[in-house]
C-alpha positions in Angstrom: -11.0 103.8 18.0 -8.3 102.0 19.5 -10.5 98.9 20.4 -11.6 99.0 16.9 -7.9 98.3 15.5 -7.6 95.8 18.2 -10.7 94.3 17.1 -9.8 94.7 13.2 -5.7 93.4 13.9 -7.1 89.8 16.2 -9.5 89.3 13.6 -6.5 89.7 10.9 -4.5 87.2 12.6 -7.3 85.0 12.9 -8.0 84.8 9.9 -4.3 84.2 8.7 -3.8 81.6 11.7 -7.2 79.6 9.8 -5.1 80.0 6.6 -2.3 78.5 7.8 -3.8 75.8 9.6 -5.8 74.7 6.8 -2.8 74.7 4.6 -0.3 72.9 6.2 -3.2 70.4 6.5 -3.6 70.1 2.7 -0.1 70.9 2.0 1.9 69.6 -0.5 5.4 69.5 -0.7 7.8 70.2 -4.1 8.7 66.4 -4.8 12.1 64.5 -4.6 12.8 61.6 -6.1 13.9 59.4 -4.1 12.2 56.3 -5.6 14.0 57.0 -9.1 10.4 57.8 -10.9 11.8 60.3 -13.6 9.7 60.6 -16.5 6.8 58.2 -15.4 3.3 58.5 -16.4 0.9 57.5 -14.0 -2.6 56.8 -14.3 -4.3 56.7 -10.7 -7.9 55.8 -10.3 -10.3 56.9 -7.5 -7.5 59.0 -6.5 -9.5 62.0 -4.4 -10.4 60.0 -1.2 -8.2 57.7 1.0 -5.1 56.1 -0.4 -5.6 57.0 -3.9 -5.4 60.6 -2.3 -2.5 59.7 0.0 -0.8 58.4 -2.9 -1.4 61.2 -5.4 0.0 63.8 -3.2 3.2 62.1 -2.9 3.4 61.1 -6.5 2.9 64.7 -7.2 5.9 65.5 -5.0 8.1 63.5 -8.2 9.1 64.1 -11.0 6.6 62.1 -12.5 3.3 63.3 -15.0 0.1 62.7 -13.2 -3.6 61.9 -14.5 -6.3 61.7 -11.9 -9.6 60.1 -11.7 -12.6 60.4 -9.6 -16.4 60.2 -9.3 -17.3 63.9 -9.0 -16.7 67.0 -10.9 -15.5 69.3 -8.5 -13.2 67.1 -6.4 -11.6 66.0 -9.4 -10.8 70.4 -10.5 -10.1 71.1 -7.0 -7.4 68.1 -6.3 -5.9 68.8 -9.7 -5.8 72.7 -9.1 -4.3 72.2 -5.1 -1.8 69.2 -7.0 -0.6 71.7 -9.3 1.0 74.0 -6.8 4.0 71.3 -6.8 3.5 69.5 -9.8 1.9 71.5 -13.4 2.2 68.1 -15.1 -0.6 66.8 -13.2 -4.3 66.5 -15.0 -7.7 64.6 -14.2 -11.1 64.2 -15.2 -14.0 62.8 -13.4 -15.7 59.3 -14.6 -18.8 57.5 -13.0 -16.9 53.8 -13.4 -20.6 52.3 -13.8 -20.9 53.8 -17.0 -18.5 52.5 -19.5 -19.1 55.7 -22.0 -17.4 57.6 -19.4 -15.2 55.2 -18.2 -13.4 55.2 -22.2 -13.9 59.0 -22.1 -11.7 59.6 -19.4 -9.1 56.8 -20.7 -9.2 59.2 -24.3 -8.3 62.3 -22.3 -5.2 60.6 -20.1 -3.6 59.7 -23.2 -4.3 63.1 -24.6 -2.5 64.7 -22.0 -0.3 62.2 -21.0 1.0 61.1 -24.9 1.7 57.7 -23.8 0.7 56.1 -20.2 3.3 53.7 -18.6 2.0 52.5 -15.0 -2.0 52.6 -14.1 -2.7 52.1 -10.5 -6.2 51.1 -9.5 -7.3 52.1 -5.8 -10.3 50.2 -4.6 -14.1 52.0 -4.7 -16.2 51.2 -1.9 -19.9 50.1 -2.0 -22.7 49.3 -0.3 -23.8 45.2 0.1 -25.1 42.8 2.7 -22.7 40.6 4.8 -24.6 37.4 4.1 -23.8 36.4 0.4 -27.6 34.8 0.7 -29.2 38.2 1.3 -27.3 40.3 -1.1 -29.2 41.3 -4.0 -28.6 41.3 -7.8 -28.4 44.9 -8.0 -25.6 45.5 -5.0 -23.3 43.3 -6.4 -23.4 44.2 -10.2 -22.7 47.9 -8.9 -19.7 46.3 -6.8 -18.4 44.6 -9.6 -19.0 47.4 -12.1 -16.7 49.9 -9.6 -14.3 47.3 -8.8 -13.5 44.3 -11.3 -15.3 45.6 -14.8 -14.0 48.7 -14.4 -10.3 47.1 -13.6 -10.7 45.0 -16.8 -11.8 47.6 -19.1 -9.2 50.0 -18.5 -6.8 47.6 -18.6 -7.6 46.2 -22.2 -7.5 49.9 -23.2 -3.9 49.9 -21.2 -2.8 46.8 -22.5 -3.4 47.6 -26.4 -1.7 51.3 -25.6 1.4 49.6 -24.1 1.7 47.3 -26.5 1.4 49.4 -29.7 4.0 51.7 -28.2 6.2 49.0 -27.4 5.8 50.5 -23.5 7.1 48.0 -20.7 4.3 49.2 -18.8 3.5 48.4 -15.3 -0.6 47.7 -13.9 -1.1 47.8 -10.3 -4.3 46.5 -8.8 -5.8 46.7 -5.2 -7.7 43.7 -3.1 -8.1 43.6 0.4 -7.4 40.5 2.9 -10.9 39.8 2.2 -9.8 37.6 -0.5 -8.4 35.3 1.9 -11.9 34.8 3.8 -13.8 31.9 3.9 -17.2 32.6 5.7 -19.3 35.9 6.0 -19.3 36.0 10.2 -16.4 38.8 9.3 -16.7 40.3 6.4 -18.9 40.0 3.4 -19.3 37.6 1.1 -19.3 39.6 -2.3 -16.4 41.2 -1.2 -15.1 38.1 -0.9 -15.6 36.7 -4.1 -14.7 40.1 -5.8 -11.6 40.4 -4.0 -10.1 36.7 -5.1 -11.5 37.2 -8.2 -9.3 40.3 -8.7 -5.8 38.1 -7.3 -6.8 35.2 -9.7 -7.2 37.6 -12.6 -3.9 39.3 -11.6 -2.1 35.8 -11.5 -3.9 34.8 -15.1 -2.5 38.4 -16.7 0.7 38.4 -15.8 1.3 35.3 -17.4 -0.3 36.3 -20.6 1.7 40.0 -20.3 5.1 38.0 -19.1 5.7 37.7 -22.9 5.1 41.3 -23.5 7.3 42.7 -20.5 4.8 44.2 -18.9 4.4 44.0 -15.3 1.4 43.0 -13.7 0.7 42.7 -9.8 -1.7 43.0 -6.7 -1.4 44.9 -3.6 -3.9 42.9 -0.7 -4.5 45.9 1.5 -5.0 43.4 5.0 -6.3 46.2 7.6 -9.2 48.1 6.4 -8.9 52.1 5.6 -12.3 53.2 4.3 -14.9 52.7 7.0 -16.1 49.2 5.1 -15.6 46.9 8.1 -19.2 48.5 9.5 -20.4 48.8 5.8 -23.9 50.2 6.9 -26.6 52.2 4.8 -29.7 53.6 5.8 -33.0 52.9 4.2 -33.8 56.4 4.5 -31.8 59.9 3.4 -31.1 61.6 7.2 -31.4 65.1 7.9 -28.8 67.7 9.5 -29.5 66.7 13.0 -29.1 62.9 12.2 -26.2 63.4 10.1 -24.4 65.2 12.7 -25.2 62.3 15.0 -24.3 59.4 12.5 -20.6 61.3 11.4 -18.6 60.0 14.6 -20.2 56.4 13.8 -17.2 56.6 10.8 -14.8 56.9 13.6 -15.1 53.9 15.1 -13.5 51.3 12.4 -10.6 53.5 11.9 -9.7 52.5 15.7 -8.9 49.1 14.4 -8.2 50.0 10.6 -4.8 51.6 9.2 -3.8 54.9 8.1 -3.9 55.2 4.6 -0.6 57.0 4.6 1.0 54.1 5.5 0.1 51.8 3.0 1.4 54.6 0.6 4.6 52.8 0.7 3.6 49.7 -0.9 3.0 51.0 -3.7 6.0 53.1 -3.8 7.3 50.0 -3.9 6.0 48.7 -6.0 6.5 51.1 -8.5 10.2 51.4 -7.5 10.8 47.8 -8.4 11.7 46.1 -11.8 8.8 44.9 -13.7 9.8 41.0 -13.0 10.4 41.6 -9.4 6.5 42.2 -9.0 5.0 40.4 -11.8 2.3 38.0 -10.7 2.9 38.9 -7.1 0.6 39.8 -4.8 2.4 42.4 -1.7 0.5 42.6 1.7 0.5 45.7 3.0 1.0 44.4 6.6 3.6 42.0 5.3 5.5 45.6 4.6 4.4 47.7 7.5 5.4 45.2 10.0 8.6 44.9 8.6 9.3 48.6 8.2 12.4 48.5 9.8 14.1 46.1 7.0 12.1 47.4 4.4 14.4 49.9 3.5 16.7 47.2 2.0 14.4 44.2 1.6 11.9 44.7 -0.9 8.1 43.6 -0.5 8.9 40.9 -3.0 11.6 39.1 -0.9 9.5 39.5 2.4 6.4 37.6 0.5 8.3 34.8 -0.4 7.2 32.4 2.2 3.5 32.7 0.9 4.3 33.0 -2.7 3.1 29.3 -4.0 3.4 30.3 -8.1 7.6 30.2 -7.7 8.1 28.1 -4.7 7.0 24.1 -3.6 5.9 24.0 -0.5 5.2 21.2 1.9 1.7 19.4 1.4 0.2 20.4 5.6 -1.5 16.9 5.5 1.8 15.5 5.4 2.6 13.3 8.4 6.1 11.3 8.6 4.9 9.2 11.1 2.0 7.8 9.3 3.0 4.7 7.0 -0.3 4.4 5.2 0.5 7.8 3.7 1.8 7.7 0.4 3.3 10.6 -0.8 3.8 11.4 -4.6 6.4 14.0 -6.5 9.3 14.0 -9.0 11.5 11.6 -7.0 10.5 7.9 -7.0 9.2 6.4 -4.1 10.0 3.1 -4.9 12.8 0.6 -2.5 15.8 1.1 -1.4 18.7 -0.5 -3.6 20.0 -3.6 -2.8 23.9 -2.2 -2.2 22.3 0.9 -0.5 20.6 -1.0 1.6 23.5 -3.3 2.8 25.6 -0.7 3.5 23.6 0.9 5.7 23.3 -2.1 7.4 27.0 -2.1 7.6 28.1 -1.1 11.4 31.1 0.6 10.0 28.8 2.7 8.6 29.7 4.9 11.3 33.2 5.7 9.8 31.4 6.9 7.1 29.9 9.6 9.3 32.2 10.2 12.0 35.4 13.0 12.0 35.8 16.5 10.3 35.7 18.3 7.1 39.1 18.2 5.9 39.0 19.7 2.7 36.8 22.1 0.6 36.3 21.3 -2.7 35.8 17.7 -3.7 38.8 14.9 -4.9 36.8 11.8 -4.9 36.1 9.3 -7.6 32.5 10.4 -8.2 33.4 12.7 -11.6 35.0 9.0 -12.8 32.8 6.8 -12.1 30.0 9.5 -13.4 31.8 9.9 -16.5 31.6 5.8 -17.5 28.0 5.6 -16.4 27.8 8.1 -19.2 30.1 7.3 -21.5 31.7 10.7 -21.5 35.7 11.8 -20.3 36.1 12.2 -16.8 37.3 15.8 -17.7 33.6 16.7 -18.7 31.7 16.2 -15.3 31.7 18.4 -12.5 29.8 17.2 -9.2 27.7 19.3 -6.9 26.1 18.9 -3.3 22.8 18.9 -4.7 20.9 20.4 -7.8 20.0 24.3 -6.5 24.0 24.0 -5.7 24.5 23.3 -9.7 21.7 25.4 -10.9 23.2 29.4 -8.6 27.2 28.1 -9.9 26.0 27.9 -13.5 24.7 31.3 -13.2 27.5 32.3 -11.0 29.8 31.5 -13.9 28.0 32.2 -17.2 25.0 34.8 -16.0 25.0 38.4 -15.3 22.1 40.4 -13.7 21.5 42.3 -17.2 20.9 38.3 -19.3 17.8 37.2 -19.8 16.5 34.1 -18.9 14.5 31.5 -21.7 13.0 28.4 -19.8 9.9 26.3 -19.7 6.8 28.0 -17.6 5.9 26.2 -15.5 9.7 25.4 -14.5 11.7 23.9 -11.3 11.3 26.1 -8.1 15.5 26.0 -7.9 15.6 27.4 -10.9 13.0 30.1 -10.7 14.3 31.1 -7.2 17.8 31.5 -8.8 16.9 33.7 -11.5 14.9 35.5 -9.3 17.5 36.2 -6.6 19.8 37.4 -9.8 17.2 40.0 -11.2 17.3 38.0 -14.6 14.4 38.9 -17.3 12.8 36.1 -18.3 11.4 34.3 -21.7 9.8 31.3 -22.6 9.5 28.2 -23.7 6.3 27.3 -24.7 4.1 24.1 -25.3 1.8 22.6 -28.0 -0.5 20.2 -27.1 -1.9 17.8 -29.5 -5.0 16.0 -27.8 -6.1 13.7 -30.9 -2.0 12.0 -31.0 -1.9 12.7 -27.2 1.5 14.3 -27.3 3.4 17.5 -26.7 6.1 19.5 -27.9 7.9 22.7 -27.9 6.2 25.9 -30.2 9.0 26.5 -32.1 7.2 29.6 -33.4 6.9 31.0 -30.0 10.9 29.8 -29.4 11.9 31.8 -32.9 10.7 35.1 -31.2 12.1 34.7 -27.3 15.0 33.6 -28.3 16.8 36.3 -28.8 20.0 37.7 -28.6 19.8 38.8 -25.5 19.0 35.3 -23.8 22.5 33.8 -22.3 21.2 31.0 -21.5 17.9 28.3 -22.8 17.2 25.9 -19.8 14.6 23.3 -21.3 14.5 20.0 -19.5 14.3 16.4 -21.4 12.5 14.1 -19.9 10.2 17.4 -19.1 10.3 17.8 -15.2 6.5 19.0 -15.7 5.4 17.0 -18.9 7.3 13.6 -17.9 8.5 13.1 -21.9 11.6 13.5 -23.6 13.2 15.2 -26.5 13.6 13.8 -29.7 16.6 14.1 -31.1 15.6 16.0 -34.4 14.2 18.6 -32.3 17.4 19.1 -30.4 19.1 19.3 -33.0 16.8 22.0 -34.9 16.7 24.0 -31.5 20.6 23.9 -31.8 20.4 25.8 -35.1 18.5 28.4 -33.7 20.6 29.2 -30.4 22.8 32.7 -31.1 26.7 31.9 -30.4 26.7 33.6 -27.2 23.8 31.6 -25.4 24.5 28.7 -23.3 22.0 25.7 -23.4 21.6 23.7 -20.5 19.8 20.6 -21.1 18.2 19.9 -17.8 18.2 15.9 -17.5 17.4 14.9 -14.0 14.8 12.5 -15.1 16.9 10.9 -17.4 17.2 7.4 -14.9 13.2 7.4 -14.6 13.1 7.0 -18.7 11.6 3.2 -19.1 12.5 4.3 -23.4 15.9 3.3 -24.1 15.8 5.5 -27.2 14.9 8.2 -25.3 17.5 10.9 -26.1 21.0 11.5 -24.3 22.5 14.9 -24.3 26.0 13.8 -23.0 26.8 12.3 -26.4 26.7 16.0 -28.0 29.1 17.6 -25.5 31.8 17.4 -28.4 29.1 18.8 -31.4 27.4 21.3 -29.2 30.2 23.4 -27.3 27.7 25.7 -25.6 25.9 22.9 -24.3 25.9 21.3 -20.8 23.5 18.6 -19.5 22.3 18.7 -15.8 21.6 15.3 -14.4 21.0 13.8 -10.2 20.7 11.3 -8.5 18.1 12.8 -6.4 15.2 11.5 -8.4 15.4 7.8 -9.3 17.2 6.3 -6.4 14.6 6.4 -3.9 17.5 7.5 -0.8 16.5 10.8 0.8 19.6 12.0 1.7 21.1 11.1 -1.8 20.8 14.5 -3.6 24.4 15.1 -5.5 24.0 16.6 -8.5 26.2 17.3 -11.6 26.6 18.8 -15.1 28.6 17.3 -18.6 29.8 19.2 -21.0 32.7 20.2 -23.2 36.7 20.0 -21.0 37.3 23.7 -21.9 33.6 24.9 -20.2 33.9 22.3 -17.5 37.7 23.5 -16.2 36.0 27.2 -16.4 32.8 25.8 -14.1 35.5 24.0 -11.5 37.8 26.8 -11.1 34.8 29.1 -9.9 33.5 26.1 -7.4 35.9 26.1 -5.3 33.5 24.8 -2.0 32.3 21.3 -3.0 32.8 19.5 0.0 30.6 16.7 -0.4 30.6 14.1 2.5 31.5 10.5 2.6 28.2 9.5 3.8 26.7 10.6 0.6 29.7 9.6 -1.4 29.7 6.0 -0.6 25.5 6.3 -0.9 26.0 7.8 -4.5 29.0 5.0 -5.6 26.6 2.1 -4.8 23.0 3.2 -5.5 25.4 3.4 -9.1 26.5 0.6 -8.6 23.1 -0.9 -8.7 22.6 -2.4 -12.2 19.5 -4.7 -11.0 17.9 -1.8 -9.5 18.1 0.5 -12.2 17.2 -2.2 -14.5 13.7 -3.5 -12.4 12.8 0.0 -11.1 12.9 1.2 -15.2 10.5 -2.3 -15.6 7.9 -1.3 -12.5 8.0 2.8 -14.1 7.2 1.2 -17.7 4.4 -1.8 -16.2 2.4 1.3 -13.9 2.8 3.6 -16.9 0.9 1.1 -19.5 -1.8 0.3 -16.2 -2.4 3.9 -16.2 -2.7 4.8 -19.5 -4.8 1.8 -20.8 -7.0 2.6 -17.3 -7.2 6.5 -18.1 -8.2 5.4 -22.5 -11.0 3.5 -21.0 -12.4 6.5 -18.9 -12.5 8.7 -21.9 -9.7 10.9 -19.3 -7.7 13.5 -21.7 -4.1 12.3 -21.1 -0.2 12.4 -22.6 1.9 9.7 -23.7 5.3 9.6 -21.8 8.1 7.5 -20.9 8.4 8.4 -16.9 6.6 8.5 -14.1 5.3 11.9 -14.3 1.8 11.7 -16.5 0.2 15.4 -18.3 -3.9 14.5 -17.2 -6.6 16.6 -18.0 -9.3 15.1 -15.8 -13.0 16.2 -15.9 -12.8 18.1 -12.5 -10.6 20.6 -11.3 -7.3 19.4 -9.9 -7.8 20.8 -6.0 -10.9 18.6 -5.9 -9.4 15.6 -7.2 -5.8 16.3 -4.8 -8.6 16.7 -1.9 -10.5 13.4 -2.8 -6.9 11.7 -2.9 -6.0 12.7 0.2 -8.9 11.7 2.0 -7.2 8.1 1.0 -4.2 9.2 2.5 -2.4 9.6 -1.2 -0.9 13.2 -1.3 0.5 15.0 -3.9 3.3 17.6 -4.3 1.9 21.2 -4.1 2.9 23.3 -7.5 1.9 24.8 -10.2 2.8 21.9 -12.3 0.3 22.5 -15.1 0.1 23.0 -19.0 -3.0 24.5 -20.2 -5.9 21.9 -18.4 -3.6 19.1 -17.9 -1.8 18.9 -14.8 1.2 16.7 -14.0 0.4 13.2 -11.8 3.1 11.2 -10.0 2.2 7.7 -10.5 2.9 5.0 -7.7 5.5 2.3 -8.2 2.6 0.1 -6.4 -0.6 -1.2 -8.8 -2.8 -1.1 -5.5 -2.1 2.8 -5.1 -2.4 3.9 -8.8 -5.9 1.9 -9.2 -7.0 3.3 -6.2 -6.5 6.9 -8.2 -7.7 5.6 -11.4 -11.1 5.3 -9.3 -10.8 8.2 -7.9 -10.2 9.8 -10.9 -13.2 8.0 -12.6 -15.3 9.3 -10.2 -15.0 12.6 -11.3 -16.1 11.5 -14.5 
């Protein structure tokens, strides 16, 4: 009898110790929010396997309402039931995402539960293909792409339009993997490469359109694979028990050099966590954050992608080579001689006085803002000089900008300006383009400028001549812009290509300091006189703004060196006055060339030229290059037409007209 209790109380406690162990396995915590997700609703796809599950079980530990999707019935009841132990605000339903019927179904019953849907996360969906692109077939790649990039696109049309008619600053996360970044299949395979950089380029084209809208749009590249795909094997028969049993520790074996999907959670924490133009248009490696865990509790993912993030920041051309003479290289700043009075003093030998001693004070006393102020034919009370133009750019928003203003400029603008807003946590607006191709020119939609600029914008930053389009303003647009800017917002004429204007009617801000008092005109000297380290930069506008703007920049200590370099590059009437000749002579050569090769182009007055050739501009930048004529890397571009530096030598520009023909 006694054995029998024995027998009855082990098998009891067995029994409860399985219980346990099974639950603090699935276990699921009452949530905290840590992450500040009150009131979100979240839409997570193929969230009942790897990090879609991961993620799921810690959204449910928020305070946030939950709809989960998967491929089958039952896992889809059973996460939703173990979800809401912690969570009752969580629901799902299952949808095959190669059937569109179903895909819309489940869509219908989110928002039914939900009300309104403000973030949708989509988790990656694994699939069978070959590695070789040449051996996969039709069939294995149209059910990739139905799981994976169709099934991204139609939810998000059906997201888009439900945002947007609620007036919801919604947020869409997407997945890729590192795979995007591949260029052969001796790795990985080659539809999951295409896929993969077909999902980042359709991030990058979205969140552009969306930017308008205030809805967020990004991409989290997961770099270390978490789903068994690196050995992506199927077997052209169905196994039995035995073989199964023997196949199941095969799954094992990538995980040894993948990553826990637990840990990638955090990106997407992130991700959510973070204002919608913090992550719009970027695209987070999950590496990038895991390796940097330790800082990544005060630097964002945002700020540790930076250095790879080419749609806000210039970055050096690689091919670049100093020490090559042949090489011509070709962005905003004229590459063109040295002026005559530069040139002498450098060849001065007391030029080392100019460069010897100490800093003695702080903030600037020279005769720069003077002799500034004749070359422009403004008071000497009205200019304020700077080191350089980021310098100018951070104290203007030092001075007039607060983290809560938002921001209406040009897209595509200057990297200093975009890396300024961005390090202030400014909202952003735009200023849009029309393009007309019959009259080959280009102007600001005013339509599109009527509804950004709002009350909310402190300050419109539009550049004349365009720093992307290479044409000025004229000034009976100015002046109708002017009538639409509320009292409160400051405009900041951004004129740094004013010098490289051959048009001597082309419009000059600084005479409307005294008509316009929230105006102020940015100009350099970084861009027409050909001196590298010749980068001072400085704003005009009315005595009462400029006195505000001097007492908050209180370190200007610019150096002799590029004093004295400033006064007589200035100085340098016969420069300024042949270099404007050569811009105007190369700019009629390349224009006449470019209207006899049927090449879409826009009329101008600098050196900067809107072309629309007939390939795509990487191919024509590569075929340059192989001449050893490189171009600045951006995002310079207006709808088709990108912008082209032209040479201040005839040699080098025909040499691009036929390269440019070729790709006719």
């Amino acid at each position: 009898m006694i054995d029998k209790h024995y027998l009855f109380l082990l098998t009891a406690c067995l029994l409860l110790a399985s219980v346990y162990y099974i639950a603090r396995r699935r276990r699921i915590e009452a949530f905290t929010d840590k992450e500040n997700l009150d009131g979100k609703t979240i839409l997570v796809t193929a969230a009942t396997s790897g990090i879609g599950l991961e993620l799921v079980k810690v959204l449910a530990k928020r305070n946030v309402s939950l709809f989960i999707t998967g491929r089958q019935p039952d896992t889809v009841i059973q996460l939703v039931e173990e979800l809401n132990l912690v969570n009752k605000r969580v629901w799902g339903k299952h949808a095959d995402f190669t059937d569109d019927k179903q895909t819309t179904g489940m869509w219908r019953e989110a928002v039914n539960k939900l009300k309104r849907i403000d973030t949708v996360i989509h988790l990656p969906i694994r699939s069978y293909t070959r590695m070789k692109i040449s051996k996969t077939d039709k069939g294995s790649f149209v059910d990739l792409n139905k799981k994976n990039l169709d099934r991204i696109m139609l939810i998000n049309q059906m997201a888009i339009d439900h945002m947007k008619g609620k007036k919801i600053l919604g947020k869409i996360i997407v997945s890729s993997s590192a795979k995007a970044e591949a260029n052969s299949t001796k790795l990985t395979h080659g539809s999951l490469i295409l896929m993969n950089s077909q999902i980042e380029r359709y991030v990058d084209i979205l969140s552009k359109e969306l930017e308008g809208y205030k809805i967020g749009v990004c991409c989290v590249r997961i770099d270390k694979d978490t789903s068994n795909s690196l050995i992506n094997y199927k077997f052209p028969i169905k196994p039995n028990k035995l073989a199964q049993k023997l196949i199941k520790p095969l799954d094992k074996i990538p995980k040894l050099f993948g990553r826990d999907p637990k840990k990638i959670v955090g990106v997407y924490m992130e991700c959510l966590r973070l204002e919608n133009t913090e992550v719009n248009g970027k695209v987070f490696s999950t590496e990038t954050f895991i390796n940097n865990r330790n800082v990544a509790n005060y630097v964002s993912p945002n700020t540790l992608q930076r250095n790879t993030d080419h749609k806000y920041y210039l970055i050096d051309n690689d091919k670049l080579d100093i020490d090559n003479e042949k090489q011509v290289y070709l962005n905003r700043q004229i590459n063109y001689k040295l002026p005559l009075k530069v040139k002498k003093l450098i060849e001065n030998d007391n030029l080392k006085d100019l460069v010897s001693g100490v800093n003695k004070r702080h903030k600037y006393k020279g005769e720069l803002p003077s002799i500034l102020a004749e070359k422009c034919g403004v008071p000497a009370n009205t200019v304020e000089v700077f080191n350089n133009e980021y310098e100018a750019i951070r104290k203007l928003f030092e001075v007039f900008v607060t983290s809560r203003d938002t921001i209406c400029s040009e897209e595509p603008t200057c990297p200093q300006l975009t890396s300024v807003i961005k390090d202030n946590g400014n909202e952003r607006s735009f200023v849009d383009f029309k393009i007309n191709k019959s009259e080959r020119t280009i102007d600001i939609d005013m339509k599109r400028l009527d509804k950004n600029l709002t009350g909310a914008v402190k300050i419109l930053w539009i550049s004349s001549p365009g720093l992307i389009t290479g044409v000025s303003i004229k000034r009976e647009r100015f002046e109708e812009i002017m009538l639409k800017v509320p009292s409160r917002t400051i405009v900041v004429l951004d004129q740094r290509l004013l010098e490289c204007s051959f048009d001597k009617r082309a419009f000059n801000a600084s005479k409307y300091i005294s008509k316009y008092r929230n105006l102020i005109v940015l100009r350099s000297l970084n861009n027409f006189y050909s001196v590298e380290n010749l980068k001072i930069a400085y704003t005009i506008c009315n005595s009462e703004l400029q006195e505000i703007i001097n007492e908050k920049n209180l370190v200007s200590n610019i150096d002799s060196l590029s004093e004295r370099l400033a006064l007589e590059a200035i100085k340098d009437k016969k420069y300024e006055e042949s270099t404007k000749k050569n811009i105007k002579r190369e700019r009629e050569f390349m224009e006449t060339r470019l209207n006899e090769s049927n090449v879409k182009f826009i009329k101008g007055d600098t050196h900067l030229i809107l072309v629309n050739t007939y390939r795509e501009k990487n191919d024509v930048i590569e075929d340059l290059e192989n001449e050893d004529i490189l171009l600045y890397k951006s995002n310079d571009e207006i709808s088709n037409y990108w912008t082209l530096p032209i040479s201040m030598k005839n040699e080098i520009n025909d040499k691009i007209i036929s390269i440019i023909n070729y790709s006719v």
